[in-house]
N, C-alpha and C positions, 0 to 999 in steps of 0.2 A: 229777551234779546241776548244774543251769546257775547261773549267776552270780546274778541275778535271783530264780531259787528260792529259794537259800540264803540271800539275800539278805532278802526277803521271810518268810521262814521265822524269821528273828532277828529281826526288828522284831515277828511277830506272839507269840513267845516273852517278848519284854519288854516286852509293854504290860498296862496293869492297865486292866480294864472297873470303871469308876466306879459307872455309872447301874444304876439300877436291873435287875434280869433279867427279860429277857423271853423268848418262844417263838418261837427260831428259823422264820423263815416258808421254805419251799420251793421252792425259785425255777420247779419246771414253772407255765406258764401267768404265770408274773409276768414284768415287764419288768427287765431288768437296766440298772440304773446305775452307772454309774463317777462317783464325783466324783475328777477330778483338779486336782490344788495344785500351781503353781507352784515347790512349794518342796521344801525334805529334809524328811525324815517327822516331826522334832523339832519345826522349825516351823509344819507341818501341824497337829500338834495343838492350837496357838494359834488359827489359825481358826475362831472361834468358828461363823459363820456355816454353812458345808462343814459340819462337824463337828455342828452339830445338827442338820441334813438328814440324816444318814447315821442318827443317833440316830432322827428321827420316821420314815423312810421303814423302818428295816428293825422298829421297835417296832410302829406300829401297821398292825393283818391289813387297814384300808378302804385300805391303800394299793395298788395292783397291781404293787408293783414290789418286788426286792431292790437294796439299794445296796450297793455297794466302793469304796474308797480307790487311789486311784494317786498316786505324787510322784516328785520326780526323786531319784530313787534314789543312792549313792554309787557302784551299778556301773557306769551307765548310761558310756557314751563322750562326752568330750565335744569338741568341734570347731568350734574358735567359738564364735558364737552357736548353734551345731544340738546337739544331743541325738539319739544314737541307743541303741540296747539293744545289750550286747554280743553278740558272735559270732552274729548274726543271730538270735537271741532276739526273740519277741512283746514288746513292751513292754504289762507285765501291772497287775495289779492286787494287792493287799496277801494281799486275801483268797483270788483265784482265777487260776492259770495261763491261762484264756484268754482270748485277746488283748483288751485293751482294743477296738481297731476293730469289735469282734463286738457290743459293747454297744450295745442299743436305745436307751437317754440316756448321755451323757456331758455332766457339766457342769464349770464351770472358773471357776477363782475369782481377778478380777485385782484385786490390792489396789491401785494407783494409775497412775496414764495412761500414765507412763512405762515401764510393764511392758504392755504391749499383745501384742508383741512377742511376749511368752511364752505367748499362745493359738497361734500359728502354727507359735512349736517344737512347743507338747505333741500339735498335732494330726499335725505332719510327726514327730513321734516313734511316735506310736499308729499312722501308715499310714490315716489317716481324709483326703478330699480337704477343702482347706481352705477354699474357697468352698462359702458352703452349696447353688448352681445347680450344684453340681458331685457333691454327693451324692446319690445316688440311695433313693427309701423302700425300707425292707424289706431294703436291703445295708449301707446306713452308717445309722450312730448319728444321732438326732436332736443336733445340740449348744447348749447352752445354759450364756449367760454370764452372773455376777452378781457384786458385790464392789464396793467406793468406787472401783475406776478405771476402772469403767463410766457415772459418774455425766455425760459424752457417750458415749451407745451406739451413734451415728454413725460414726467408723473402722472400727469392726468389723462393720458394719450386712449389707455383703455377706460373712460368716464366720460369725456368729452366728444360728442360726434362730429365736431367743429371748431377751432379758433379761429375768431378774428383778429387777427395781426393790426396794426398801427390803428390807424382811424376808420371806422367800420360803415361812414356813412353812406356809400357804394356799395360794400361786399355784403352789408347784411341786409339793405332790400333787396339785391340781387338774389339772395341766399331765400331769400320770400318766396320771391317771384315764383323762384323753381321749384321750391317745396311746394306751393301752391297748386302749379305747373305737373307735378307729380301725382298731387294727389287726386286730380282730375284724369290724368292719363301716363300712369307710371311708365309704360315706355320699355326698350331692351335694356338700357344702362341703367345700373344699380341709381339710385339717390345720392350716395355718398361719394359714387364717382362722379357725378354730374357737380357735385357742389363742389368739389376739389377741381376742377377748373377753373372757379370761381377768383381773379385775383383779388389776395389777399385772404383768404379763407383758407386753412391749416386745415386738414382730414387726417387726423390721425389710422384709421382704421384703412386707408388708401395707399397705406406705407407697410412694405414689412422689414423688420429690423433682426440683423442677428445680433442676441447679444450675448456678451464677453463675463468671464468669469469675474466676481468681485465687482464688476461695474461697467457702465457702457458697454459701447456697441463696435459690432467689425465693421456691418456695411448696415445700409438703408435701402429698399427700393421699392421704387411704386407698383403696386399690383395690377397697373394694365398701362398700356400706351398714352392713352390720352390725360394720365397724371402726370404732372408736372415733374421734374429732379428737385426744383425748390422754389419755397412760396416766398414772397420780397411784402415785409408790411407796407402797405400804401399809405401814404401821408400829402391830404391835398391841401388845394390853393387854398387863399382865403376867400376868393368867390366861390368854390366848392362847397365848400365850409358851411352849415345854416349859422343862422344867430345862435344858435340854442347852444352852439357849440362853445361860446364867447359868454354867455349870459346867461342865467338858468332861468329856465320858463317858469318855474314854480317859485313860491319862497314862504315861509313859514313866520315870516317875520325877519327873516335878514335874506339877503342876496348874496350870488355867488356872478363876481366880475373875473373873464380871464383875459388878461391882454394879450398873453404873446403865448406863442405855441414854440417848443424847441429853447436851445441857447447860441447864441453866438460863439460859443466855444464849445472845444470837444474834450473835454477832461478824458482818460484813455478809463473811468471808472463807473461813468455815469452815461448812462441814456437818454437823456437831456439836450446832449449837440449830436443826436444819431438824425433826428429831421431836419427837416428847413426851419431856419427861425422866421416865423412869419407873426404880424402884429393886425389885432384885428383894429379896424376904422374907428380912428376918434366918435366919429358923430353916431357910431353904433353905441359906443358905451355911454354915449354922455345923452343920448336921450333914453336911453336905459337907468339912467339914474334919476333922470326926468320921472321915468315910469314910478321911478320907486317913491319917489318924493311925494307924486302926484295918490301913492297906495299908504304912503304913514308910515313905508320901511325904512328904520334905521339905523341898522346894524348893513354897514356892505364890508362885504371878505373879497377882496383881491386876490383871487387864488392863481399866482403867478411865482413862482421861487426866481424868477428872471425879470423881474416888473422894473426894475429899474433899466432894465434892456432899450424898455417899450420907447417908440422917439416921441410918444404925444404923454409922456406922463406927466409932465409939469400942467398941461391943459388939465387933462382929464383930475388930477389932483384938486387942481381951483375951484373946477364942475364942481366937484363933490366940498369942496369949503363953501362955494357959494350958498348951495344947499342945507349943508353944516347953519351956517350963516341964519337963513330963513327961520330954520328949526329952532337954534337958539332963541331967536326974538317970541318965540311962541313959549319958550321956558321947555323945550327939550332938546335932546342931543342927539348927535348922529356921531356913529362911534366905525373907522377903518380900520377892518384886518388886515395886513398884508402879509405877500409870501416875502421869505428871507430876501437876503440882496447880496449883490457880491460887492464887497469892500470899495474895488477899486471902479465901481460902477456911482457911489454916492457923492454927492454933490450940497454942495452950501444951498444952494435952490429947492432942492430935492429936500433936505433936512428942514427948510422952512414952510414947506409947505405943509410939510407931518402935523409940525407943529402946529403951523394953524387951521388945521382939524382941533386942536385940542389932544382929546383923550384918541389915542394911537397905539396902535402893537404890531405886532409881528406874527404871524400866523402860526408857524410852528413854535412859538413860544406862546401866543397868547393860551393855548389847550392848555398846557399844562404849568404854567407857571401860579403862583399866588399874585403878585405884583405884575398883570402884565403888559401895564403901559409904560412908554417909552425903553423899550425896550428894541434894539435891532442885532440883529443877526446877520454874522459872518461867519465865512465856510474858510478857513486856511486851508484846512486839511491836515495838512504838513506843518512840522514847526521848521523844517529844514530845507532851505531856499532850491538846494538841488534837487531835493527830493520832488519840491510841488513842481520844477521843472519838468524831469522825467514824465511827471504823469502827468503832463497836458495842461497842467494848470497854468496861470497869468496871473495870480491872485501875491505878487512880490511883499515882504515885508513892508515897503517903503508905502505900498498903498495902503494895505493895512493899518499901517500907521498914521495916514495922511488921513484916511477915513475915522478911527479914532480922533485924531485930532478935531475932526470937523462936528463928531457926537460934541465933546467936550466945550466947542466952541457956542454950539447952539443952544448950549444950559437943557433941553429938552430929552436928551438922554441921559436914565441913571444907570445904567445898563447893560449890557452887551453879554448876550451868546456867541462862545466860540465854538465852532464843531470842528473835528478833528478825527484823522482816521488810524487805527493801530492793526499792526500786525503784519503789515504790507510787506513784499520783497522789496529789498533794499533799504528798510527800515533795519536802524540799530538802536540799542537801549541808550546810547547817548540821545538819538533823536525823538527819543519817548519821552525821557528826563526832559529835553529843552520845550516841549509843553506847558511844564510847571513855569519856568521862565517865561512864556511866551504868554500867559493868562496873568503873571505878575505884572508885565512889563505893558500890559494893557490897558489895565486899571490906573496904573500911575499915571497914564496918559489920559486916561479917562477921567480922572480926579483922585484926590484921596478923601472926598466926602461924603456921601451915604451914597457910595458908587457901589456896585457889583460887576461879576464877572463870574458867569457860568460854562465852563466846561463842559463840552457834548461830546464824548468818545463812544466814535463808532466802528463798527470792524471792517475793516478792507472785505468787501465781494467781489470776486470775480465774476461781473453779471454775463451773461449770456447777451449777445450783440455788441459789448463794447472791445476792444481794443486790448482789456485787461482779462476779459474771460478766462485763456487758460493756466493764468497764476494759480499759484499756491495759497491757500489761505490759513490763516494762522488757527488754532482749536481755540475754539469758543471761551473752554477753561484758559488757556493760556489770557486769552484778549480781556479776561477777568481780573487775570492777576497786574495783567498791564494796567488796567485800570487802578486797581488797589497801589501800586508804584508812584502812579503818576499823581492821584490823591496827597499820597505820603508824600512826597518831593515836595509838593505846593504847599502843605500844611507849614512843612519845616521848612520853606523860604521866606512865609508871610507872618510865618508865629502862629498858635493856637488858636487867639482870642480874634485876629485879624480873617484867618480863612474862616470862622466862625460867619463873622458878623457880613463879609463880602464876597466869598468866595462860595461856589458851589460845582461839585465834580460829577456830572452821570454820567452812568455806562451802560450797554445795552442789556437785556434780557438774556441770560445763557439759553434758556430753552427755545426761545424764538432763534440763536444764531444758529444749534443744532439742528432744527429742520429747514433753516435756509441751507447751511450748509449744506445738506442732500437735495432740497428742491430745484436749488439755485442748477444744479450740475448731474444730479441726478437722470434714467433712464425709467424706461416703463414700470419698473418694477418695483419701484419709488411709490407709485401712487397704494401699491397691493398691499406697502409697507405701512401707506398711512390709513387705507381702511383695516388694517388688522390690528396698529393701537387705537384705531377709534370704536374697534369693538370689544376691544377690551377694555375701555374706560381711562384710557391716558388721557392725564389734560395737557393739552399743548403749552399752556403757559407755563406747566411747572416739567415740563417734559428733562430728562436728565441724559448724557451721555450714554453711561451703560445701559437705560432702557432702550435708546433707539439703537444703540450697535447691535443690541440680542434681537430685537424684530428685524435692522436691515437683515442680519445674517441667518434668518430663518428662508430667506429669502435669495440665499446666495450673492448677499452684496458685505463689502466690506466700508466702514463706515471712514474709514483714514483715505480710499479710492477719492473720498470726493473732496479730501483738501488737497490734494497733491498739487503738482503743474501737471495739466492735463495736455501731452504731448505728441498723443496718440492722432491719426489723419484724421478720423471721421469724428468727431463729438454726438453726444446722445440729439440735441438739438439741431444737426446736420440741416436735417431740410430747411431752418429758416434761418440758418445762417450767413449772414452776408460778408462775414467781416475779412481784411486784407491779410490773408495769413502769412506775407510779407513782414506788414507790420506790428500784427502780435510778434512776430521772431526778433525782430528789432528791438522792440519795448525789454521783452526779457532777458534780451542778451545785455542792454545798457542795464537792467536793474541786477543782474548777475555780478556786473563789472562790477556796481557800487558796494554791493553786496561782500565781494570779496575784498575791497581796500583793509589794507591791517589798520 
């Protein structure tokens, strides 16, 4: 039995089907999908998004297709940056030995720009050709990309025959239907323009762009009539919505719960208040946890960065102690992940209820921390009250502090992540420095007994859909040494032995900021740049400056084009963009003013 098999064989042995049962559909006459993940099969099942497509496409009979699961496997070889299947093994799928490349759709899920990258492995892993003019209908898999680090579908424009924009659960059975629909009676209109109709579905190859020397583009336009000017991500109701979307159908041993979809606020940096905030039904989750209880799971991840949003959390909390509760009598535990919270969102209620779970973390801190219970996480951003004005924020000192106070008060927090962003326009080296102050002045509040206080400096993006897109961003090296700054300040306010023992300062990857940098704002020509260090064996994580400037520039791109304020009418991501170019002129003229104060 091959590697892969067996391999496959155990993962499908230890997963528990959550959702509801439904009637296996038959795959004669249906289209076969692969959705393949980036990731190990563990964190596959956090994929909310993959993970409820796989749920609507093989649940419901109007769909014409079967779907399967692929991820980067433990067996798989690895070589670099490349991925191959052992001993010349197909790289297959979860549920069936043949070959992923044989699959009619494969889609693929990049969670953020700097993992670009990893569309070119999975498709040079599957044996699928990696430009989409390079595959052929009816031999290679139609492929189709969606997930937050598609949010510019530009680099990938020539790989990708398709993005699904926002929430796919409409646009890509639709996208079935007609691929279906095609390969029974392909018709006068191309494939590609029939699916570019499709709202919600990006067709790169339905657009032609001129572009501009050193970077971007002049203009954009569609290649026939019945293509749209531009594609609007759809984002629906919550009766829309299946469960799968809220709850993951699978689990491995823990669960993934989502409450809320979107934020109640629009930060001008984050894509988080670009939807409706919408909250999914108490009695969905809390007989969802029924489920889990009733299965022996327990480990649940609230994977919600907004959870404290949700209006039934204090319920859905107790659900889960009650249960907590039952477990313990039997002499085991039941252990909650959550996502971060926002300061001025926490509550005395909300804090005790943590607590009585017990053992408690914070999601983006429980991955990676040593210690990661009791533990919560807040976002200032800013140390500089005007500053977190400007950008949209609500997150004032005095909540911050109020919310400290209230960790403090509840003896259950020793703890606290601060995240913080650098490099931003309108930021000054005085409002770097007040950082160190601002993680001192935390702790004090926090305690001075075997308390901590973790600093997360991250670099300002101009993401693509927000408000801040056409900012400036600072160089990756500089956003390095601001961190080295901001270390030292805090060392020398606290003493040696004190940031020793409580304090801790990260800052991001240089080589992951370098290729967001160009993903994030980058054009077609982007993506030609990242299969040409992928063929020459650059590793993305140790990726450097001057490597990427000499490939963008093989390429006639200049690597400084894509920190700039990009001011130009048309952006590379034109067609899917919505944003009020009113109010990006707004934003930047206030961060200009500040900018210039002596």
């Amino acid at each position: 039995m091959s590697l892969l098999t067996q391999e496959t064989a155990r993962i499908r042995a230890g997963e528990i089907f959550l959702a509801d049962p439904y009637e296996p559909k038959a795959p004669a006459g249906r289209l076969r999908v692969v959705l393949a993940m980036p990731y190990g099969h563990a964190y596959s099942l956090m994929c909310s998004g993959p993970m409820a497509l796989y749920d609507l496409i093989n649940r419901d009979p109007g769909i014409p297709a079967v779907a399967e699961r692929a991820v980067e496997y433990d067996g798989l070889v690895r070589d670099g940056a490349r991925l191959r299947a052992p001993a010349g093994e197909p790289y297959r799928s979860i549920e069936s030995p043949a070959p992923v490349a044989g699959a009619d759709v494969v889609g693929i899920s990049v969670t953020n720009a700097g993992g670009l990258h990893q569309v070119l492995r999975l498709l040079d892993l599957a044996g699928i050709p990696r430009r989409a003019a390079d595959r052929l209908p009816g031999r290679h898999p139609l492929v189709v990309g969606g997930g937050p680090g598609l949010t510019n579908p530009e680099p990938l424009a020539d790989y990708l025959d398709a993005v699904a924009l926002g929430e796919a659960e409409q646009s890509v059975p639709e996208l079935l239907r007609v691929v279906h629909a095609h390969r029974l009676d392909p018709g006068p209109v191309p494939l590609h323009q029939q699916l570019a109709r499709i709202p919600g579905l990006y067709v790169p190859a339905a657009y032609e762009h001129e572009l501009a020397p050193g970077g971007g583009i002049r203009a954009v336009r569609p290649v026939a009539p019945t293509v749209p000017d531009r594609v609007h991500a759809p984002y629906l109701s919550v009766a829309e919505l299946p469960a799968a979307h809220f709850c993951s159908p699978i689990s491995d041993g823990s669960a993934v719960i989502t409450p809320v979809l979107g934020c109640l606020h629009g930060c001008h940096f984050c894509t988080l208040g670009v939807p409706d905030f919408r909250q999914a039904p108490l009695d969905l989750l809390t007989s969802y946890v029924d489920r889990l209880e009733a299965h022996g799971i327990r480990q649940i991840i609230i994977s919600a960065p907004t959870f404290t949003q949700y209006r039934h959390k204090q319920a859905l909390l107790e659900h889960i102690r009650a249960y907590a509760d039952r477990a313990a009598a039997k002499g085991e535990k039941v252990t909650a992940i959550i996502g971060s919270v926002r300061a001025d969102e926490i509550t005395a209620d909300y804090l005790t209820a943590l607590s009585e779970l017990g053992d408690f973390g914070h999601l983006f801190t429980e991955l990676a921390l040593d210690r990661p219970r009791g533990i919560v996480t807040i976002a200032p951003e800013f140390a500089a009250g005007d500053l977190v004005a400007l950008y949209g924020k609500t997150l004032k000192r005095e909540r911050v502090d109020k919310a400290v106070d209230l960790c403090r008060t509840s003896g259950h927090v020793s703890a606290v992540m601060l995240y913080f962003i650098v490099g931003a326009p309108g930021e000054t080296a005085a409002d770097r420095h007040a950082i160190a102050d601002y993680a001192r002045d935390v702790r004090k509040r926090l305690g001075d007994g075997d308390t901590a206080v973790i600093v997360k400096v991250t670099q300002f993006q101009p993401t693509p859909g927000t408000l801040g897109q056409r900012l400036a961003m600072a160089a990756p090296d500089t956003v390095q040494e601001y961190v080295r700054q901001i270390t030292e300040t805090l060392r020398d306010l606290v003493g040696p032995a004190a940031f020793a023992r409580h304090y801790r300062v990260e800052g991001p990857s240089a080589a992951r900021m370098h290729l967001e940098a160009v993903c994030l704002r980058g054009d077609r020509r982007v993506g030609h740049v990242l299969e040409d260090l992928y063929d020459t064996g650059a590793d993305p994580a140790t990726i450097t400056r001057s490597r990427l400037a000499a490939a963008l520039a093989a390429h006639g791109l200049d690597y400084d084009h894509h920190l700039r304020h990009m001011d130009e009418p048309v952006l590379p991501w034109h067609t899917v963009d919505s944003v009020n170019r009113a109010a990006e002129q707004q934003l930047a003229n206030a961060l200009a003013k500040r900018e210039a104060r002596p």
